[in-house]
C-alpha positions as CSV (number, residue, x, y, z in Angstrom):
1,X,185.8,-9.6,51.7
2,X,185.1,-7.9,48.1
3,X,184.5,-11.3,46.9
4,X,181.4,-11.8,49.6
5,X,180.1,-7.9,49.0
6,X,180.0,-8.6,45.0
7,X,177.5,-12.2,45.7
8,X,175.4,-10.8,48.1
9,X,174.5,-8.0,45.4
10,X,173.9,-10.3,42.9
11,X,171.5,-12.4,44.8
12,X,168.1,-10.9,44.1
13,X,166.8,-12.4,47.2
14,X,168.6,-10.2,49.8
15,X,167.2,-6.9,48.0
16,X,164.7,-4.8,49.4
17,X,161.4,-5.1,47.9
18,X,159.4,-2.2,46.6
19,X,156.1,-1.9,48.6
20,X,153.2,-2.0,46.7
21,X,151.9,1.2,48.7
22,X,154.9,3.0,46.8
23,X,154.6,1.8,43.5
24,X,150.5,2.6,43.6
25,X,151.3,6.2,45.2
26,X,148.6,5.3,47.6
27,X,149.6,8.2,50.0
28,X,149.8,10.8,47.4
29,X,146.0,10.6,47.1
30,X,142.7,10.6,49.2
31,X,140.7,7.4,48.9
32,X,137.7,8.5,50.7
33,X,136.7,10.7,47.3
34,X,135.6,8.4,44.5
35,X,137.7,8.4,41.1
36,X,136.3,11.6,39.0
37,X,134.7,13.1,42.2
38,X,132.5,15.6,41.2
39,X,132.3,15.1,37.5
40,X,130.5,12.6,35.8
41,X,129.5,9.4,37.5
42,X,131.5,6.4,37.9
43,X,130.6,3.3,36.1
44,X,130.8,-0.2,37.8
45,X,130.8,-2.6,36.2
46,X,129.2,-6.3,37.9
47,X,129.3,-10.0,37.5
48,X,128.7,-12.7,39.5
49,X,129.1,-16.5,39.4
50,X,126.4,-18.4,41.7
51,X,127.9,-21.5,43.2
52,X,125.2,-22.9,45.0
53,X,121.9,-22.0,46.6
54,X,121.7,-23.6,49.8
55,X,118.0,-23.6,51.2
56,X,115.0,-22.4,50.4
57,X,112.4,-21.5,53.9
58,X,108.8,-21.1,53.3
59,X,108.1,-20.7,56.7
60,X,111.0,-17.4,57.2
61,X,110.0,-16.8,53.3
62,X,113.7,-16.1,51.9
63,X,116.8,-18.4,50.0
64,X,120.5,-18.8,51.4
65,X,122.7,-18.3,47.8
66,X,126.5,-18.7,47.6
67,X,128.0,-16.4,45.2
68,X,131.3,-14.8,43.9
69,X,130.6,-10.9,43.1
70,X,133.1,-9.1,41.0
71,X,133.4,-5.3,41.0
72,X,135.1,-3.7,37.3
73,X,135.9,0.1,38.1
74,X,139.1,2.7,37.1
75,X,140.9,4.5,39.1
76,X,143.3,6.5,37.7
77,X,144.8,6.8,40.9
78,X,146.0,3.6,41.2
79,X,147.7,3.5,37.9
80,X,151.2,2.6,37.6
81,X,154.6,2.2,35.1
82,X,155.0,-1.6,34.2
83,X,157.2,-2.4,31.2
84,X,155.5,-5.7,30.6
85,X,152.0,-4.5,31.3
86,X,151.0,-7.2,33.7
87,X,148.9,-6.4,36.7
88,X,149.3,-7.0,41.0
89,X,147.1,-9.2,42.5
90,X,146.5,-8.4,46.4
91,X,144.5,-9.9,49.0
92,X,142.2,-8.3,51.5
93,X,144.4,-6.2,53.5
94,X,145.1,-3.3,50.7
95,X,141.2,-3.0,50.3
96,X,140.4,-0.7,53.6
97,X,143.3,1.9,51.8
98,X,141.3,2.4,48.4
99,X,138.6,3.5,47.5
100,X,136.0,0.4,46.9
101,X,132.4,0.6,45.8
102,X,130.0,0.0,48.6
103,X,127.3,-2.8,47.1
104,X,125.1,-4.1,49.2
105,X,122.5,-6.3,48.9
106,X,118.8,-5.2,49.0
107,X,116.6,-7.3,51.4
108,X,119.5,-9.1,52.8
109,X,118.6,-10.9,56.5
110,X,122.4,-11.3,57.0
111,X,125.5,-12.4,54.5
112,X,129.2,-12.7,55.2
113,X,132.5,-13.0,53.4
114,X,134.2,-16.5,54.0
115,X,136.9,-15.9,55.7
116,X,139.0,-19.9,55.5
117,X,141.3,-19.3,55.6
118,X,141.9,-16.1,54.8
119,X,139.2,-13.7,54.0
120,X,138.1,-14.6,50.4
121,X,138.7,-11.3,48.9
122,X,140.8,-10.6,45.9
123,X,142.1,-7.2,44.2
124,X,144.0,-6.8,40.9
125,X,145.2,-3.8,39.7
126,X,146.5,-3.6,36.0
127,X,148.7,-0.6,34.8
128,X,146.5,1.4,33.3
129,X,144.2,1.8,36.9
130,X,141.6,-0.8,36.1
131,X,140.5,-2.4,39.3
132,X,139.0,-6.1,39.2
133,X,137.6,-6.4,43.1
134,X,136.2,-10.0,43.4
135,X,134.1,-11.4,46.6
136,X,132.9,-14.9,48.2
137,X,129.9,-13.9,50.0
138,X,126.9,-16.0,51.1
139,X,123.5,-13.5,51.4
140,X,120.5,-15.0,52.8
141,X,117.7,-12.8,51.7
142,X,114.0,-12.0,51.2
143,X,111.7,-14.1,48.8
144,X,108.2,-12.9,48.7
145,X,106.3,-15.9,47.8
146,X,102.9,-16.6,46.8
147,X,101.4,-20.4,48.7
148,X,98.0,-19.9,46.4
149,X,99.1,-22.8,44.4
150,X,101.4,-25.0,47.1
151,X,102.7,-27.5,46.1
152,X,102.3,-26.7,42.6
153,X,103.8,-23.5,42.6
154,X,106.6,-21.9,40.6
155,X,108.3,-19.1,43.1
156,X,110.0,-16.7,41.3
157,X,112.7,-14.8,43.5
158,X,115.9,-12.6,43.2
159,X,118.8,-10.9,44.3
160,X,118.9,-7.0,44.3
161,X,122.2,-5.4,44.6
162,X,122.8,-1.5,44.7
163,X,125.0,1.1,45.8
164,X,124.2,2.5,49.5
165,X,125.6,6.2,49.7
166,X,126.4,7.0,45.8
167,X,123.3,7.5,44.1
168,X,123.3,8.0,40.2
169,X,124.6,11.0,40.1
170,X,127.7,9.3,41.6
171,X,127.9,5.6,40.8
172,X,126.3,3.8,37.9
173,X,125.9,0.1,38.3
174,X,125.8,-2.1,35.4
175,X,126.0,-5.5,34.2
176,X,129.7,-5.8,32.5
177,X,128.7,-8.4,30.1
178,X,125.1,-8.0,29.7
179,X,123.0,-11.4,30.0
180,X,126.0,-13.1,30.2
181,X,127.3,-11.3,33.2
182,X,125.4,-14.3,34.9
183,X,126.6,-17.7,35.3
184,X,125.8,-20.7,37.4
185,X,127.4,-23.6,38.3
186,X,126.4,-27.0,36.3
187,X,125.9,-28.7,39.5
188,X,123.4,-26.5,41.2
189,X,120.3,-28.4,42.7
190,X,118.0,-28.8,45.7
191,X,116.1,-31.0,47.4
192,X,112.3,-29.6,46.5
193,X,112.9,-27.7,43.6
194,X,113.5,-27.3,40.1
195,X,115.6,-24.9,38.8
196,X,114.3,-23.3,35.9
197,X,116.4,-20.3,34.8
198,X,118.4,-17.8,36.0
199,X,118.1,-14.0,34.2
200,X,119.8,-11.0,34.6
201,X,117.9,-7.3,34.5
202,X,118.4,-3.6,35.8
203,X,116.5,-0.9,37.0
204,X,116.4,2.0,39.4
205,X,115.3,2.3,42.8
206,X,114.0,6.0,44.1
207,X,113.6,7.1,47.9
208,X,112.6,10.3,48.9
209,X,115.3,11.2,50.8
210,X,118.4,10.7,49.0
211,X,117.1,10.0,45.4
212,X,117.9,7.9,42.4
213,X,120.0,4.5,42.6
214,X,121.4,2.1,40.3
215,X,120.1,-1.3,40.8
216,X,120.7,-4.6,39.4
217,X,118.7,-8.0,39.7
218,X,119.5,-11.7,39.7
219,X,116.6,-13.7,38.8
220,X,115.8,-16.8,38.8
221,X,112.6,-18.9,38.8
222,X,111.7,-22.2,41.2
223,X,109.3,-24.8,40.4
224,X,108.5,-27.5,43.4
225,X,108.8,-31.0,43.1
226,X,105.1,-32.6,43.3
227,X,106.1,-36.3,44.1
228,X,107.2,-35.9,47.5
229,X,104.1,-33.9,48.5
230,X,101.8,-36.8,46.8
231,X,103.4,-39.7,48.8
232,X,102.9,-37.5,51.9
233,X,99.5,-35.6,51.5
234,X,97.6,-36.6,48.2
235,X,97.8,-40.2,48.0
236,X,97.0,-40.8,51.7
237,X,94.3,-38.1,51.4
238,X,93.2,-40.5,48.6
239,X,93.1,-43.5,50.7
240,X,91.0,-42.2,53.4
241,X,88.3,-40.9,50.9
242,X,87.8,-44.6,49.5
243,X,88.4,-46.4,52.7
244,X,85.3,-44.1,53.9
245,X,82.9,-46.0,51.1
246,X,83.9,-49.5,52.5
247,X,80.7,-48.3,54.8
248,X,78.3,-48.1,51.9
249,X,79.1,-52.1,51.7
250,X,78.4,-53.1,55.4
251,X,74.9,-53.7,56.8
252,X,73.2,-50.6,57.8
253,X,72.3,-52.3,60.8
254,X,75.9,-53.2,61.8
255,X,76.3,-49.6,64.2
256,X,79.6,-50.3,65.7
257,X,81.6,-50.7,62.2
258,X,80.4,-48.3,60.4
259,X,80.5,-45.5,62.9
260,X,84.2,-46.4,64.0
261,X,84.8,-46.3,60.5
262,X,83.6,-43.0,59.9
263,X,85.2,-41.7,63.1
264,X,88.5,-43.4,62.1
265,X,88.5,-42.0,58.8
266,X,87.5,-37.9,59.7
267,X,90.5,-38.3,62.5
268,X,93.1,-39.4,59.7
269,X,92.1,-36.8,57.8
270,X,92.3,-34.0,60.5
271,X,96.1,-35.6,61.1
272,X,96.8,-35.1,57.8
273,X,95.6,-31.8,57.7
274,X,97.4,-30.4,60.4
275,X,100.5,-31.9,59.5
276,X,100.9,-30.0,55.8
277,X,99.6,-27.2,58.0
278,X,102.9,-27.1,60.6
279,X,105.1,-26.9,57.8
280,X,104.0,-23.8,55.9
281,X,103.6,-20.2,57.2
282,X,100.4,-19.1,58.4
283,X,99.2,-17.0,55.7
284,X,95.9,-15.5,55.2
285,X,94.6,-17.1,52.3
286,X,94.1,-20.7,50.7
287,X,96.3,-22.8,49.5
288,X,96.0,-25.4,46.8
289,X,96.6,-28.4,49.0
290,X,94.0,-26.6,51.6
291,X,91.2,-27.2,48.8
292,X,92.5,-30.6,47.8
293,X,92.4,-32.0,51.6
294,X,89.6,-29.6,52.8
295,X,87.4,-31.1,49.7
296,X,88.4,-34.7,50.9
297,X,87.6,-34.0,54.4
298,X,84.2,-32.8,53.3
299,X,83.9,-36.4,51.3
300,X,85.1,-38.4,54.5
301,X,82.3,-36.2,56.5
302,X,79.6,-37.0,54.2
303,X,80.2,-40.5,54.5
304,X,79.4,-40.2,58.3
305,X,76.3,-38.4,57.7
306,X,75.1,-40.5,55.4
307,X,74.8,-43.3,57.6
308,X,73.6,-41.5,59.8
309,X,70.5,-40.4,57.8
310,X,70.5,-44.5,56.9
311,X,70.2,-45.1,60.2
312,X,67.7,-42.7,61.2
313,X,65.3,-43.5,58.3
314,X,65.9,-46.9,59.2
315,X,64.4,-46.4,62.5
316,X,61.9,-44.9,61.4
317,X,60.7,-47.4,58.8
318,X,60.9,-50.0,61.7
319,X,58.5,-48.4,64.0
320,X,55.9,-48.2,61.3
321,X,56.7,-51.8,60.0
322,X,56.0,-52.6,63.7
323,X,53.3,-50.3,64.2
324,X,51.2,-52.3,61.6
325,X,51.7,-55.5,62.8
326,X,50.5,-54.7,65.9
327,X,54.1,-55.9,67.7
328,X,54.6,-52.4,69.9
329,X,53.1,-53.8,73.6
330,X,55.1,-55.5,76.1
331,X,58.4,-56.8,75.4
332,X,57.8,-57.8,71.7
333,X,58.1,-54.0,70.8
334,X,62.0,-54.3,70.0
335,X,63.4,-54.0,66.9
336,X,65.7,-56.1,65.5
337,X,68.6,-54.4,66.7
338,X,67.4,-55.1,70.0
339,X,66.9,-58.9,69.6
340,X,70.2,-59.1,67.7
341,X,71.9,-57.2,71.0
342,X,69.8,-60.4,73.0
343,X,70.9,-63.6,71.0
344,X,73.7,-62.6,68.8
345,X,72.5,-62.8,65.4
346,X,71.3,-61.0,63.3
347,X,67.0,-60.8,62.5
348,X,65.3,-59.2,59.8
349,X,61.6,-57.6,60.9
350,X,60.2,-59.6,57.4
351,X,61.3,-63.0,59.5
352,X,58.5,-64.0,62.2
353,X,60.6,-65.2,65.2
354,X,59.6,-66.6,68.6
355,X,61.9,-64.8,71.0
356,X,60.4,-66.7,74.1
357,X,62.7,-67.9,75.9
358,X,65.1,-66.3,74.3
359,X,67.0,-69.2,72.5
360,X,70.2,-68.9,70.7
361,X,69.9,-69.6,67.6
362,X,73.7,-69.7,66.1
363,X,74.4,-72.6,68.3
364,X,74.8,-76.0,66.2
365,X,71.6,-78.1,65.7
366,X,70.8,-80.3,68.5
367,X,72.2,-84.1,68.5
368,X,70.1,-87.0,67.2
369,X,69.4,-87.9,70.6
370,X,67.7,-84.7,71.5
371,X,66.3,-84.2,68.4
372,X,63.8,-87.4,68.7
373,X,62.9,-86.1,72.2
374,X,61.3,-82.9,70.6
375,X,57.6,-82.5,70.3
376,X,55.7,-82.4,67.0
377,X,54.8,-78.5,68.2
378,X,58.2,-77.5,67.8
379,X,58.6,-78.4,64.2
380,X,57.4,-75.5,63.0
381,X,59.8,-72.9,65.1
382,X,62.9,-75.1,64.3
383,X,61.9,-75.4,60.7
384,X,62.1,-71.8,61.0
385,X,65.3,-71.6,62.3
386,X,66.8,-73.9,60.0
387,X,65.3,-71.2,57.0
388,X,67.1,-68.2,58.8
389,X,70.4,-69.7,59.1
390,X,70.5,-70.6,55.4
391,X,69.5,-67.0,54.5
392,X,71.4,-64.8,56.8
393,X,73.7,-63.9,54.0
394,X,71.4,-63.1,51.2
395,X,68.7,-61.2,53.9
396,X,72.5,-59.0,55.3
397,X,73.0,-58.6,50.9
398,X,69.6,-57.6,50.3
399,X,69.0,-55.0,53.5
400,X,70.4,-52.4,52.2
401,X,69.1,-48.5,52.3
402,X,68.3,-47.0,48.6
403,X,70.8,-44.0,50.3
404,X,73.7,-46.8,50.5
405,X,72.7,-47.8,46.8
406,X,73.1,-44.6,45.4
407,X,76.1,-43.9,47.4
408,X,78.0,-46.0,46.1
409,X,78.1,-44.9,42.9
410,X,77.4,-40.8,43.7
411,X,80.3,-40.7,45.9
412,X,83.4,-41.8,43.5
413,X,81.8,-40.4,40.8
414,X,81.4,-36.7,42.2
415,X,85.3,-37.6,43.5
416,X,86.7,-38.4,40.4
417,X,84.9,-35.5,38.9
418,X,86.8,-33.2,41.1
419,X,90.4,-34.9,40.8
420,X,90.4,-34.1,37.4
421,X,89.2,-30.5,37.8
422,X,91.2,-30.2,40.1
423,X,94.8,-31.4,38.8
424,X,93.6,-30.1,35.4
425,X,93.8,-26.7,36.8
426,X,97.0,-26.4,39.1
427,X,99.1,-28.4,36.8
């Protein structure tokens, strides 16, 4: 009937809508030229907001960053009559008919546009032709670092972006709003690194074959968190330098500790060693925590040779003690390591003892009984006896090396010396 013609003109919702390809005349034109081709350059304007940087790699020496990049160009082109002068917003589909500019990303390893759940690409067009062409990309790219002063270091790295195929004769790249063309989000941080400020500069970038480009840089500047690399590598480090002295204490005649000490300590150092070592990239020239653990080592090896030198001018010392007494014939040549490996305790060459027949002298004193059935001849060598086992301690106290002596207080002394130089000049 009339009356059903008449409604379904009236409701807006059964009218043809105008495509957008019609009102932007995008068939009337060729999109493969860029606006103004072959007169003056085209400016392009960029910003970008950094959402997040995701990782940092030593070993693969580059950053993973999460950022929206927003292109500001006009194109007359794509002009249009609007009587309220508001602009169309599209999504990704109207991009591959325009003409878009081609940034890329200098040094990129590989970057993509998120694409849940639709591609993450917006384009709004206002009336007068201005283009705002925004992105959600994540770029991983190069860092080129510098490990001279890891894990005290401050990396300094950035984000290049620049036009492939238009050089500056064609495109000019720049930032839209100056410094502030770069923002961040509050809530940026990561796990081993400070964040210290993010900067935005220009420049140009020549290559023989094609020219002059337009390039713009995000910068920004990373300073490592020292703690975790002190509870892994420095304090433990530490430790195994001073647990090293606990040798200067013990006997110098007391081989077995003080050489597994020694061996204990250089092997806990090597561990250490190798495991900061796995975790970095094998560059060719020292790092910071190489000197601080390398210098440690050295400390941990001293401490070996230095009994070792105790022991050998021990020795030596012994044989001419021995020599002059005349005790180097027959089995009363041995030293007193020798007896002490016979009846378990320890003798001092300054303490005449009667090693025949070998009696052991850390046993208990004999019972009342037995001690009525000993001869007046034996008073003498129990008398003795009685003497040693009342000064074992202060003979182990005093029989000490002058090397040990002076040890003890070179050692710390030259280490604590070298933590402060050391910390005084990386920090």
């Amino acid at each position: 009937s009339k009356r059903e013609i008449k409604m379904r003109k009236l409701d807006s919702t059964k009218v043809r809508p105008l495509k957008s390809e019609q009102l932007l005349h995008i068939e009337d034109h060729d999109f493969a030229l860029r606006p103004g081709f072959g007169g003056s350059p085209i400016p392009v304007g960029i910003d970008v907001q950094v959402e997040s940087i995701d990782s940092i790699s030593e070993v693969d020496m580059d950053f993973t960053m999460t950022l929206y990049l927003r292109h500001y160009w006009k194109d007359e082109r794509l002009s249009f009559r609007s009587n309220k002068n508001k602009s169309m917003t599209f999504d990704g589909r109207l991009i591959k008919k325009i003409w878009v500019p081609d940034v890329f990303f200098v040094h990129s390893k590989r970057s993509f546009i998120h694409d849940t759940t639709v591609e993450n690409i917006m384009l709004r067009v206002y009336p007068d032709g201005n283009v705002l062409f925004s992105l959600r990309i994540t770029v991983s790219a190069m860092c080129f670092m510098d490990f001279s002063r890891f894990p005290l270091d401050t990396q300094n790295c950035s984000l290049e972006l620049e036009s492939y195929a238009y050089n500056e004769d064609d495109l000019m790249l720049y930032w839209k709003h100056g410094n502030k063309s770069l923002s961040t989000d509050e809530q940026i941080s990561l796990s081993q690194f400070f964040i210290e400020e993010f900067s935005a500069s220009s420049g140009l970038a020549f290559y023989s074959s094609t020219g002059w480009y337009n390039r713009l840089f995000i910068n920004f500047a990373l300073r490592r968190h020292i703690f975790f690399f002190v509870l892994q590598s420095y304090f433990p480090a530490m430790l195994m330098v001073m647990l090293s002295w606990v040798s200067f204490w013990i006997d110098r005649r007391a081989v077995p500790a003080r050489v597994s000490l020694g061996i204990t300590t250089v092997l806990t150092m090597s561990t250490i060693m190798t495991g900061v070592s796995a975790s970095m990239p094998q560059v060719s020239y020292i790092k910071a925590v190489d000197v601080y653990l390398w210098i440690s080592f050295l400390f941990v090896f001293l401490s070996v040779i230095e009994y070792a030198a105790v022991n050998y001018l021990t020795t030596i010392e012994e044989r001419k003690q021995l020599k002059k007494r005349g005790k180097v014939s027959g089995m009363y040549s041995m030293g007193a390591v020798q007896a002490m490996a016979f009846d378990g305790c320890f003798h001092d060459t300054d303490v005449d003892m009667d090693l025949t027949p070998f009696p052991d002298p850390c046993e208990e004193n004999e019972t009342r009984t037995s001690q009525t059935n000993i001869s007046n001849e034996d008073t003498p060598r129990l008398k003795r006896k009685r003497s040693l086992k009342g000064s074992v301690g202060r003979i182990i106290l005093q029989n000490n090396h002058v090397i040990d002596t002076y040890s003890r207080v070179i050692f710390p002394s030259v280490y604590i010396v070298f933590n402060f130089f050391y910390w005084g000049l990386y920090i």
